[in-house]
PDB file of N, CA, C and O in Angstrom, chain B, residues numbered from 101:
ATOM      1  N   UNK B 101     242.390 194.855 127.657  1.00  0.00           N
ATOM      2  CA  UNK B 101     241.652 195.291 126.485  1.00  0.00           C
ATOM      3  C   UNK B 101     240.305 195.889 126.844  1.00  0.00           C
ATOM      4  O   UNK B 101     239.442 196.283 126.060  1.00  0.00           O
ATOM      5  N   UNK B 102     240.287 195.886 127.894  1.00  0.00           N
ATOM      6  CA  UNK B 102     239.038 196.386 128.490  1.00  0.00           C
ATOM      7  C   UNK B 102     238.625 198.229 128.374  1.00  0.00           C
ATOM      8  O   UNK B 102     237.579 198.830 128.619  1.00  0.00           O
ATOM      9  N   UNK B 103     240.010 198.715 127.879  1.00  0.00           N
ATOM     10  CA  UNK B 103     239.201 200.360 127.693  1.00  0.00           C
ATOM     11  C   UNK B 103     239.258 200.296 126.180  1.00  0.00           C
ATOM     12  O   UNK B 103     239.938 201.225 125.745  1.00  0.00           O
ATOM     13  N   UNK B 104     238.666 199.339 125.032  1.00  0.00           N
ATOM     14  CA  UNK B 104     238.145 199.580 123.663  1.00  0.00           C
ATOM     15  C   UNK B 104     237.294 198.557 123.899  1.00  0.00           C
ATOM     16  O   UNK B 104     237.462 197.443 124.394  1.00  0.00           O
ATOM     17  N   UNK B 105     235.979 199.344 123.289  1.00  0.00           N
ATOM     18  CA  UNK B 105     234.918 198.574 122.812  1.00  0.00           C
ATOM     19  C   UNK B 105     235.397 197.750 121.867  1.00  0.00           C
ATOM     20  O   UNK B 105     236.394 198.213 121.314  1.00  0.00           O
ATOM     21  N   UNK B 106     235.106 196.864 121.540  1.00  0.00           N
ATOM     22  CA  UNK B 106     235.750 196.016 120.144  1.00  0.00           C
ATOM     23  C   UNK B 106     234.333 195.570 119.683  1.00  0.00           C
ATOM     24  O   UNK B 106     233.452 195.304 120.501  1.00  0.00           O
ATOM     25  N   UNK B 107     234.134 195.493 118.213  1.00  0.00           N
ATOM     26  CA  UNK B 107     233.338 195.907 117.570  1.00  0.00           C
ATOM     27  C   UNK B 107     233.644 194.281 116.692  1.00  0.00           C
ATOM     28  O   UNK B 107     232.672 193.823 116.091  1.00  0.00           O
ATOM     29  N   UNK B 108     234.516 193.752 116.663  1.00  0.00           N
ATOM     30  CA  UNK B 108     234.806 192.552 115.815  1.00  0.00           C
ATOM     31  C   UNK B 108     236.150 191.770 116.036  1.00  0.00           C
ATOM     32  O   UNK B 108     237.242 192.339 116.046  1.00  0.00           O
ATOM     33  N   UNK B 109     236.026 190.761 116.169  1.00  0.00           N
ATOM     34  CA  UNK B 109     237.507 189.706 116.768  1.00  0.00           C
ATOM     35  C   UNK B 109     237.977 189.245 115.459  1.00  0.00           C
ATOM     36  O   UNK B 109     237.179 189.339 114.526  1.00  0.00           O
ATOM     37  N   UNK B 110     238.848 188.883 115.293  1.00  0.00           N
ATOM     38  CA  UNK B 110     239.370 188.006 113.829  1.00  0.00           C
ATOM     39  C   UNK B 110     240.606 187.341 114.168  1.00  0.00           C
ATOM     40  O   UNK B 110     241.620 188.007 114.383  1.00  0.00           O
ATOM     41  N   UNK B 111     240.602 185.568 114.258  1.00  0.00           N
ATOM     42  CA  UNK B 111     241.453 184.796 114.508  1.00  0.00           C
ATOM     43  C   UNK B 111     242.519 184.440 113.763  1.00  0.00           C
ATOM     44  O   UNK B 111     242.440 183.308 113.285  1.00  0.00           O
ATOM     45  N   UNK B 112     243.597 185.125 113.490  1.00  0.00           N
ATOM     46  CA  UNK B 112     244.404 185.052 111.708  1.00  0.00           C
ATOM     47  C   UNK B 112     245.736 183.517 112.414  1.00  0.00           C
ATOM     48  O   UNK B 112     246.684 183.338 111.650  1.00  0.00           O
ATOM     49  N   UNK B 113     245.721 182.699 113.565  1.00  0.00           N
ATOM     50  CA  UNK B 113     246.695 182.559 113.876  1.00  0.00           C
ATOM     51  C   UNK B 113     246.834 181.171 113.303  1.00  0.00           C
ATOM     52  O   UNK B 113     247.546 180.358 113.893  1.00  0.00           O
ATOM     53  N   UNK B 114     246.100 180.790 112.009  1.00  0.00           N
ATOM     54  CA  UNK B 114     245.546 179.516 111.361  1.00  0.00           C
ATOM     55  C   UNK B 114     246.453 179.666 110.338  1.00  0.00           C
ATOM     56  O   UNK B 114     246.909 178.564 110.033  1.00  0.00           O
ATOM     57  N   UNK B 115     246.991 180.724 109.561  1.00  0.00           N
ATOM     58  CA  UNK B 115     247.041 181.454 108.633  1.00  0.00           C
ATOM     59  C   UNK B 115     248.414 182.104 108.105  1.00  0.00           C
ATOM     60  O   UNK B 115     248.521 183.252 108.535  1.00  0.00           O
ATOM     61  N   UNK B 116     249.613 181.664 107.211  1.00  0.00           N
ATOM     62  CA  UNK B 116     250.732 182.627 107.080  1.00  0.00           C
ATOM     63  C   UNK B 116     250.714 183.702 106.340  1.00  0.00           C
ATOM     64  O   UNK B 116     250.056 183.959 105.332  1.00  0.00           O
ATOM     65  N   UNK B 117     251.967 184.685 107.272  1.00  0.00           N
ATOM     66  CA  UNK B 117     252.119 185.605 105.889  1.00  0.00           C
ATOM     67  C   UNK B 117     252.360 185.325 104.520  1.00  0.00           C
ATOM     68  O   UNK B 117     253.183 184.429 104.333  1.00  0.00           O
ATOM     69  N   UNK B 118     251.772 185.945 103.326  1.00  0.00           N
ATOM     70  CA  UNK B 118     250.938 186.831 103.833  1.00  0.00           C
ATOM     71  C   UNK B 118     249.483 187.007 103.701  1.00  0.00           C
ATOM     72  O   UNK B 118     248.873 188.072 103.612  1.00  0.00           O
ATOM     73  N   UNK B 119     249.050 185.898 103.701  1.00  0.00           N
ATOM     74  CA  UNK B 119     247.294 185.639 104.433  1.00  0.00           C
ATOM     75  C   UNK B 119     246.903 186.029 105.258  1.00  0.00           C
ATOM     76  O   UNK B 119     245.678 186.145 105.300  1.00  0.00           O
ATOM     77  N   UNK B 120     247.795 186.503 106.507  1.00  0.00           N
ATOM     78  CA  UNK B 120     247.107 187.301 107.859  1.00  0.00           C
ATOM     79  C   UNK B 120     247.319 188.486 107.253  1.00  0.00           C
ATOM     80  O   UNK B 120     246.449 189.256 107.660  1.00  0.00           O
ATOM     81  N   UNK B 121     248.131 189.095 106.383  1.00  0.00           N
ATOM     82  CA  UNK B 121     247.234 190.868 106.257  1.00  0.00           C
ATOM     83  C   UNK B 121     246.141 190.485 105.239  1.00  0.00           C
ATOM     84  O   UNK B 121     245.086 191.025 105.570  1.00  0.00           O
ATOM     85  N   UNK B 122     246.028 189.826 104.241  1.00  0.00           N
ATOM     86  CA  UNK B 122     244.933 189.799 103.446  1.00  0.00           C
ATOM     87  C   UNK B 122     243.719 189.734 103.920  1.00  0.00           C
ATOM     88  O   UNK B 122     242.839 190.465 103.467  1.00  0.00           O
ATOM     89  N   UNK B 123     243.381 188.445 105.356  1.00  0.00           N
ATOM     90  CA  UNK B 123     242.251 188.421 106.217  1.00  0.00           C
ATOM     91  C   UNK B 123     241.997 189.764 107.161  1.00  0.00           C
ATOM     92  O   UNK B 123     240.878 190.220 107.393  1.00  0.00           O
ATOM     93  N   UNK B 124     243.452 190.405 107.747  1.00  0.00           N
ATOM     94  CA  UNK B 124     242.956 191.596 108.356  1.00  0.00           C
ATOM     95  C   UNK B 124     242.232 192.655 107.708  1.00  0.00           C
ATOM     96  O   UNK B 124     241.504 193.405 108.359  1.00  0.00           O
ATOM     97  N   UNK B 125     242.432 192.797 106.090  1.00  0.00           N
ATOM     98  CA  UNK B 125     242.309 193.490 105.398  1.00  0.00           C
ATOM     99  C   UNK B 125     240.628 193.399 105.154  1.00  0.00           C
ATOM    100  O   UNK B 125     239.777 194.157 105.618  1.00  0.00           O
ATOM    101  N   UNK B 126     240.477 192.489 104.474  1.00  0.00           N
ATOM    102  CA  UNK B 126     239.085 192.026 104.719  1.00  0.00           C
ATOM    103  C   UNK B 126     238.279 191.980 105.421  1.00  0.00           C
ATOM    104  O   UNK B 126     237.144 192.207 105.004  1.00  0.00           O
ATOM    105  N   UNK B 127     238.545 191.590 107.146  1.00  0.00           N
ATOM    106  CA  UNK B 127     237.745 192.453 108.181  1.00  0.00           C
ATOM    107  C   UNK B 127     237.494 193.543 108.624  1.00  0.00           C
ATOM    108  O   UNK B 127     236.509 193.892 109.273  1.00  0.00           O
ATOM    109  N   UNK B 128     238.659 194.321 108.187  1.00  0.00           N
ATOM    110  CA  UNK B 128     238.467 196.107 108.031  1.00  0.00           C
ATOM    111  C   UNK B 128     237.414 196.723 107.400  1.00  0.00           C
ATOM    112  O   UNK B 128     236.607 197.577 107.767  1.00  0.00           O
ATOM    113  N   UNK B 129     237.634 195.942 106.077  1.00  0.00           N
ATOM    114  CA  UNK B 129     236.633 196.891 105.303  1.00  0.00           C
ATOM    115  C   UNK B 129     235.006 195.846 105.054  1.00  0.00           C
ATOM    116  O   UNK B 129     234.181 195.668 104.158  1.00  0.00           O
ATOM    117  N   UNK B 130     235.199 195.475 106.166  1.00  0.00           N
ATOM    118  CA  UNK B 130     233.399 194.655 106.796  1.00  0.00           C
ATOM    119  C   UNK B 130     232.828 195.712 107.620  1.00  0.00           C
ATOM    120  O   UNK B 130     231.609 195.863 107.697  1.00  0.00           O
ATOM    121  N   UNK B 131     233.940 196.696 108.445  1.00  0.00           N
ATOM    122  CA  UNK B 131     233.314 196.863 109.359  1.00  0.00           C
ATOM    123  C   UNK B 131     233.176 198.594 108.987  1.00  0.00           C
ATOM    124  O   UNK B 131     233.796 198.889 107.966  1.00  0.00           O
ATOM    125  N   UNK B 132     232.470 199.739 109.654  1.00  0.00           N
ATOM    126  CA  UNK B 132     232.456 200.806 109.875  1.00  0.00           C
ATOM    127  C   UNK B 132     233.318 201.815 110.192  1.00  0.00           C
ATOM    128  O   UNK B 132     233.976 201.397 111.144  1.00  0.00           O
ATOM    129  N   UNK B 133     233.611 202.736 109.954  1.00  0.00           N
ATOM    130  CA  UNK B 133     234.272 203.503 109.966  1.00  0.00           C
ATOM    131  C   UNK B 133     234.275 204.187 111.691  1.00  0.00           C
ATOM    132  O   UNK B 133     233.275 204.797 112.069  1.00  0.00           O
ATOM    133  N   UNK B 134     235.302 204.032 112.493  1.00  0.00           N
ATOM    134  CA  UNK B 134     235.550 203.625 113.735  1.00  0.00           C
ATOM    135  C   UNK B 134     235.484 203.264 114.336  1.00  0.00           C
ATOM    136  O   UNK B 134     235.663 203.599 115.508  1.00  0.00           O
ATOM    137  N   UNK B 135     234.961 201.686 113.552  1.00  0.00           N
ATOM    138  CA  UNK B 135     234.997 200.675 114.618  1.00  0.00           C
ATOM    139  C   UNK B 135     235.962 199.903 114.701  1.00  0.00           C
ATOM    140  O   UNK B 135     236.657 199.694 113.707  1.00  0.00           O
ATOM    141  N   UNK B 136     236.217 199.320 115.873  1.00  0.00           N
ATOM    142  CA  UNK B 136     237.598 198.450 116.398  1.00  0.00           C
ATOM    143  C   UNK B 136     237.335 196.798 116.020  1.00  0.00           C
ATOM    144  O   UNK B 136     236.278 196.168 116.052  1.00  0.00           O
ATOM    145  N   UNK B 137     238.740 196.339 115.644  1.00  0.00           N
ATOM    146  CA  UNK B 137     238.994 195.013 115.164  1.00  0.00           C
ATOM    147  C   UNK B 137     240.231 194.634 116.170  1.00  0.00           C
ATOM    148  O   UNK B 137     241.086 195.439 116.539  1.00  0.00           O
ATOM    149  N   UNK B 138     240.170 193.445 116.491  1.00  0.00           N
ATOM    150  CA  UNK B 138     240.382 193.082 117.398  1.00  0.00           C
ATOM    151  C   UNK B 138     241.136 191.570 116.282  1.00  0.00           C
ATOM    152  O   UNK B 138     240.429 190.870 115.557  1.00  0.00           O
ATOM    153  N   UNK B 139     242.489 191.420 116.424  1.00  0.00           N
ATOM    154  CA  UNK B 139     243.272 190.833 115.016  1.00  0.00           C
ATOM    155  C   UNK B 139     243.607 189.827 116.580  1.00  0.00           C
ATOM    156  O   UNK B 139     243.712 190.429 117.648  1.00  0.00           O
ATOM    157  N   UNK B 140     243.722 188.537 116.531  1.00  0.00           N
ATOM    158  CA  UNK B 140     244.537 187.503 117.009  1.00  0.00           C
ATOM    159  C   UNK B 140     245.617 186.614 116.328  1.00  0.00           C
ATOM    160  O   UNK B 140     245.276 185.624 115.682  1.00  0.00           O
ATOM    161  N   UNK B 141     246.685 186.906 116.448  1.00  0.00           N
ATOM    162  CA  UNK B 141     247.787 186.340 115.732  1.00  0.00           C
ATOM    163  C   UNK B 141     249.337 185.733 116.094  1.00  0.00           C
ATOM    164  O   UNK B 141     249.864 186.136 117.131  1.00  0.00           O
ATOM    165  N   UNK B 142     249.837 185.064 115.501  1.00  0.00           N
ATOM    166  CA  UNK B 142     250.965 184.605 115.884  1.00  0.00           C
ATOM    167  C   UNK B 142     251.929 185.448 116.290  1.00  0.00           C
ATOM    168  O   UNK B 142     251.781 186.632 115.989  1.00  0.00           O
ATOM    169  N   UNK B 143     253.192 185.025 117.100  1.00  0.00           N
ATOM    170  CA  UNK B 143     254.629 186.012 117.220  1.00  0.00           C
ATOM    171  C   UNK B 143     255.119 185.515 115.494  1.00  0.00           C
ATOM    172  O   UNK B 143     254.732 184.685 114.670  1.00  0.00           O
ATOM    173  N   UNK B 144     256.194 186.588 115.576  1.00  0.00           N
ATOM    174  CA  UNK B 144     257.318 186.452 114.322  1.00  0.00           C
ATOM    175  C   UNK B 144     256.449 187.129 113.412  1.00  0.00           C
ATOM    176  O   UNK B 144     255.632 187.922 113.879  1.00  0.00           O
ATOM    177  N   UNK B 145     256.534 186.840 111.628  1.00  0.00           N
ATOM    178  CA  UNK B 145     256.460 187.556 110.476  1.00  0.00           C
ATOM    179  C   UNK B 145     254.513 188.396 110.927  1.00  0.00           C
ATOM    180  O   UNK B 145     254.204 189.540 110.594  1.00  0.00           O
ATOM    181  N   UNK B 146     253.751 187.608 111.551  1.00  0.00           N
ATOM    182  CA  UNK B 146     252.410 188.587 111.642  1.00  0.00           C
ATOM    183  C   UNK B 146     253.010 189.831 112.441  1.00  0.00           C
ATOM    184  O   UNK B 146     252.977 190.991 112.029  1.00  0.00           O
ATOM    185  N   UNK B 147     253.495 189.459 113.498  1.00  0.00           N
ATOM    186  CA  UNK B 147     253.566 190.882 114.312  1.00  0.00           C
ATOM    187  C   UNK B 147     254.435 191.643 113.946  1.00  0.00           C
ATOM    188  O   UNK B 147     254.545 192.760 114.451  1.00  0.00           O
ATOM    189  N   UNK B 148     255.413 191.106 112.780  1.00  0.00           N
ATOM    190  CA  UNK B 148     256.104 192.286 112.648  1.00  0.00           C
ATOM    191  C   UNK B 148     255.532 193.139 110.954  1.00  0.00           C
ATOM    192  O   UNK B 148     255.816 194.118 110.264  1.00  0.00           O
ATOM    193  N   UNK B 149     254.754 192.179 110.967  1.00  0.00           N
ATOM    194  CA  UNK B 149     254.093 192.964 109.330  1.00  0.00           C
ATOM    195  C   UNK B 149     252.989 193.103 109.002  1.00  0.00           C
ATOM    196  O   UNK B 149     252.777 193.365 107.818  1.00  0.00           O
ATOM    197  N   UNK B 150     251.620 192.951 110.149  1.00  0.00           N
ATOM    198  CA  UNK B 150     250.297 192.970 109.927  1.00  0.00           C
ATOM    199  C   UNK B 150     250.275 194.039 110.665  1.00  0.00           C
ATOM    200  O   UNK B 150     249.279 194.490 110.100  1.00  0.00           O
ATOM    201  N   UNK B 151     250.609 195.143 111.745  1.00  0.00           N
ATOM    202  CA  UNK B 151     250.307 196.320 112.131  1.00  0.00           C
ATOM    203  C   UNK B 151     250.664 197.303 111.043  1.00  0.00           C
ATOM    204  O   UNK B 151     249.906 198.242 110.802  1.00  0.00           O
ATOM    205  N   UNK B 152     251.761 197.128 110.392  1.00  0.00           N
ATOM    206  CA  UNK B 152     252.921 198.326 109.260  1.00  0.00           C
ATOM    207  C   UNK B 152     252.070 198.375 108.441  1.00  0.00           C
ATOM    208  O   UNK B 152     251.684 199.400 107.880  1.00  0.00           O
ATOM    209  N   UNK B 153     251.582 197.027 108.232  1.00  0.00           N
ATOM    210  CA  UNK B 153     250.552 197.066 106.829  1.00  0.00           C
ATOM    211  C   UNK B 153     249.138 197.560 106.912  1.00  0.00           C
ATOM    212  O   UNK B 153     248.436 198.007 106.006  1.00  0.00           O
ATOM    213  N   UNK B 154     248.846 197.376 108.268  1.00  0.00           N
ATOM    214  CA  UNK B 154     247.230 197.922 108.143  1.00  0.00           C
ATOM    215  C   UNK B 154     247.818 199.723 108.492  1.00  0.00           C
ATOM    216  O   UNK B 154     247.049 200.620 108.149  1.00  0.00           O
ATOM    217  N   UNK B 155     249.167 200.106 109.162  1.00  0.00           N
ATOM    218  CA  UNK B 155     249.112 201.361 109.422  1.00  0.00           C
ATOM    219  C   UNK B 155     249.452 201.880 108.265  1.00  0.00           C
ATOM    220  O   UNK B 155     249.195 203.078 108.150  1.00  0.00           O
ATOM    221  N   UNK B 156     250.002 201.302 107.274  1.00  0.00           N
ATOM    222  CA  UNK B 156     250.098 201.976 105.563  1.00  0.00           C
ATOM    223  C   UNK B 156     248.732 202.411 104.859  1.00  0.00           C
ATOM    224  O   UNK B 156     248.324 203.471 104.385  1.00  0.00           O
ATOM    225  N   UNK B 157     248.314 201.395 104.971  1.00  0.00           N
ATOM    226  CA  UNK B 157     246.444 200.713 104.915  1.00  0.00           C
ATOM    227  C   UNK B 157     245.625 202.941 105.380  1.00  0.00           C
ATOM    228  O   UNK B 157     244.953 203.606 104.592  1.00  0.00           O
ATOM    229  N   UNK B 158     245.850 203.163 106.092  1.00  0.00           N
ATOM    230  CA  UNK B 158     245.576 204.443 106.622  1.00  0.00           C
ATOM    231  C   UNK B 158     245.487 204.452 107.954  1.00  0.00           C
ATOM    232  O   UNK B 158     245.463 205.463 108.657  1.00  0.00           O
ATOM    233  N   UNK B 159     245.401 202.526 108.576  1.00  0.00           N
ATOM    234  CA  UNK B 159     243.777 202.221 109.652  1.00  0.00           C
ATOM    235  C   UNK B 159     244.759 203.318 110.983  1.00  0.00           C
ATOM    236  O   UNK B 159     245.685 204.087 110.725  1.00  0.00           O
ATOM    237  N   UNK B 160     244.189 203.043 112.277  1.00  0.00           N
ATOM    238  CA  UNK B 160     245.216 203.366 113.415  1.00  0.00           C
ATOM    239  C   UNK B 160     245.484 202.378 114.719  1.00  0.00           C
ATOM    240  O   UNK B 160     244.720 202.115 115.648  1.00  0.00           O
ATOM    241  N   UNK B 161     246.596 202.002 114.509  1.00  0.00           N
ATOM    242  CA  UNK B 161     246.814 201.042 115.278  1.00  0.00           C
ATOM    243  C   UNK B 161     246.619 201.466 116.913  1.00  0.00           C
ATOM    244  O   UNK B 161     246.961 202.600 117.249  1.00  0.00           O
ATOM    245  N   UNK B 162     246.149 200.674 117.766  1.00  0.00           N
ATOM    246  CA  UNK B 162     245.772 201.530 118.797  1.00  0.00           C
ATOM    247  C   UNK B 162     246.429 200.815 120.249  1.00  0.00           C
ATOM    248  O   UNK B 162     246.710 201.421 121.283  1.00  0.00           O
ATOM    249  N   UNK B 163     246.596 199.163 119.946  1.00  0.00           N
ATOM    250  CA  UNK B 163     247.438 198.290 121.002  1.00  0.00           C
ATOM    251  C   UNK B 163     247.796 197.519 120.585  1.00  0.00           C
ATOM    252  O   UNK B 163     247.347 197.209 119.481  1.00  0.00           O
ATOM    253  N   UNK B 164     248.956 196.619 121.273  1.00  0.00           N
ATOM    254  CA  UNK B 164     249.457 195.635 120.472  1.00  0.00           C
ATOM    255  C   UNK B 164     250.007 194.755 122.149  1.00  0.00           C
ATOM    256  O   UNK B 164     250.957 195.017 122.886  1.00  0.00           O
ATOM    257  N   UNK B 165     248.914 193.665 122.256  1.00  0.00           N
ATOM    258  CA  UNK B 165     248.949 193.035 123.452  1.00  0.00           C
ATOM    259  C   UNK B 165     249.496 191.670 123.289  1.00  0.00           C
ATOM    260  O   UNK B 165     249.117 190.975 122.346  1.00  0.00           O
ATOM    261  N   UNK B 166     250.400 191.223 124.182  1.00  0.00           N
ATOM    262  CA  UNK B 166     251.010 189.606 124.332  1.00  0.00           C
ATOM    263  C   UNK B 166     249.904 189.043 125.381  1.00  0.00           C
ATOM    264  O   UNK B 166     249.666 189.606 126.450  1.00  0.00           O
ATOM    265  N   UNK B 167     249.002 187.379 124.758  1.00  0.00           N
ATOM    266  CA  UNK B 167     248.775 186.744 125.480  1.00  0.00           C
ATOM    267  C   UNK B 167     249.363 185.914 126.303  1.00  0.00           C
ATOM    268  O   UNK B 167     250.583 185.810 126.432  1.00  0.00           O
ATOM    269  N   UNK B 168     248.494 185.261 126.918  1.00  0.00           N
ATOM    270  CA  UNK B 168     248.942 183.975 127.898  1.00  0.00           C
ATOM    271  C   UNK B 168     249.672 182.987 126.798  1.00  0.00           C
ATOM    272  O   UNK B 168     250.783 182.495 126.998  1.00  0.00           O
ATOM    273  N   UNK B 169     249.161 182.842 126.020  1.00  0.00           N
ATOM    274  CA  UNK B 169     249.543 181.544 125.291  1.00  0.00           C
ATOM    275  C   UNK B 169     250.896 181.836 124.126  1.00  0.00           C
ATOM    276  O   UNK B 169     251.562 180.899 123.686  1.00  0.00           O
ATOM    277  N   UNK B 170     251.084 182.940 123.832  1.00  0.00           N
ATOM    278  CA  UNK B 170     252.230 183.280 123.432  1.00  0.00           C
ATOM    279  C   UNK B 170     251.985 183.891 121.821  1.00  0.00           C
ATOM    280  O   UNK B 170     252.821 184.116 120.947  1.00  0.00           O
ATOM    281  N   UNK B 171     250.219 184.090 121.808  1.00  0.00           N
ATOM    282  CA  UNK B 171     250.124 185.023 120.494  1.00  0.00           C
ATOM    283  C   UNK B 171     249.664 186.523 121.053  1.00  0.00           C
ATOM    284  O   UNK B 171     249.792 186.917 122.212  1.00  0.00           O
ATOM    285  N   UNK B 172     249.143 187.198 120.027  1.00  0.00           N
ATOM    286  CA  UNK B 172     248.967 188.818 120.327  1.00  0.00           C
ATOM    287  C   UNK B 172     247.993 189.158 120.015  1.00  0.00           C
ATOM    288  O   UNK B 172     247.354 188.505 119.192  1.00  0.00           O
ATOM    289  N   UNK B 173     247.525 190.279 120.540  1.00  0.00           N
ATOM    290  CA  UNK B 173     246.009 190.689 119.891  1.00  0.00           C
ATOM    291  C   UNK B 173     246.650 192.423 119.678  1.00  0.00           C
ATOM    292  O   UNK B 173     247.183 193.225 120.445  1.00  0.00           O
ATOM    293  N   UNK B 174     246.260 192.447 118.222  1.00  0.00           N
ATOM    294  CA  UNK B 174     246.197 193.828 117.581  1.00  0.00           C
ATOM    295  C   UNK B 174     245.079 194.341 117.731  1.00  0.00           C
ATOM    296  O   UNK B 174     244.099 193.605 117.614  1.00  0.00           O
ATOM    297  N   UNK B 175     244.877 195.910 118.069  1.00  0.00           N
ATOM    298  CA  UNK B 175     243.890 196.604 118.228  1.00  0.00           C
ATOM    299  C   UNK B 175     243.463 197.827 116.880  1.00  0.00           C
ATOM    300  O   UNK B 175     243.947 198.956 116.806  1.00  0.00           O
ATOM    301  N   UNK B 176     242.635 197.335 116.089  1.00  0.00           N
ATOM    302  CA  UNK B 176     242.982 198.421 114.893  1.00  0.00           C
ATOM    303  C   UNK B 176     241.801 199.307 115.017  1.00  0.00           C
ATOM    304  O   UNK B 176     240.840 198.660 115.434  1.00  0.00           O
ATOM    305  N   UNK B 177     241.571 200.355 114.838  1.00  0.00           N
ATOM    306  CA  UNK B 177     240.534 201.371 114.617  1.00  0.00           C
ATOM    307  C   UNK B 177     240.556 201.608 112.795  1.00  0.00           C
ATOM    308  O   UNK B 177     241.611 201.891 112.227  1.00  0.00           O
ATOM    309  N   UNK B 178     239.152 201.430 111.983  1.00  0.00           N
ATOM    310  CA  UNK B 178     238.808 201.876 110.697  1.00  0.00           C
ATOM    311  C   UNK B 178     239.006 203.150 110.533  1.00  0.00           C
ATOM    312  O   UNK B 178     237.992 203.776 110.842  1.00  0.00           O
ATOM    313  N   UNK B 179     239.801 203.766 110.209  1.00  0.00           N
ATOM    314  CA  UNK B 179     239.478 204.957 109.430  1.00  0.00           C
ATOM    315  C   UNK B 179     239.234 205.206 107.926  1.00  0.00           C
ATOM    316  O   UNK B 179     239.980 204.678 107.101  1.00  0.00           O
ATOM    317  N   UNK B 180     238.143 206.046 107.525  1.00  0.00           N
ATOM    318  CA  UNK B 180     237.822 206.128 106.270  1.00  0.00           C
ATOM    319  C   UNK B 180     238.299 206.022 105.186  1.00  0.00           C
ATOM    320  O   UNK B 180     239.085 206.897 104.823  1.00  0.00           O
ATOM    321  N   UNK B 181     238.010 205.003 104.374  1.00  0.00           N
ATOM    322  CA  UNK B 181     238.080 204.881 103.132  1.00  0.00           C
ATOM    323  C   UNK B 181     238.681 206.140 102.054  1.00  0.00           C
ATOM    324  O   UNK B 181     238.719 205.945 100.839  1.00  0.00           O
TER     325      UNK B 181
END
């Protein structure tokens, strides 16, 4: 993850669908318009429906990384409102 600045982390892996897009949603529009969010979340229903939804959303999904421990970190970029 080291070639995006990340601009904001958000831990959704506390959280079911669909509360992890509602919280991603909400950290999006905290932050600026190209800045990167940095989503931590479970395998199963987050990863297969919190990228679709923020890429409906307009945002641009930019990585979609497997940790050590067996969750993921989404890489989203804001695009304008």
């Amino acid at each position: 993850m080291a070639d995006f600045l990340i601009d904001e982390t958000v831990d959704i892996t506390d959280v079911v669908c669909p509360v992890t897009f509602v919280k991603a949603k909400v950290a999006l529009e905290e932050l600026d318009d190209g800045q990167i969010l940095a989503l931590r979340m479970n395998d199963g229903e987050p990863v297969q429906n919190v990228p679709r939804s923020i890429k409906e959303e307009g945002h641009k999904i930019l990585k979609l990384t497997e940790n050590d421990d067996g969750t993921y970190t989404l890489l989203v970029r804001k695009v304008g409102d």
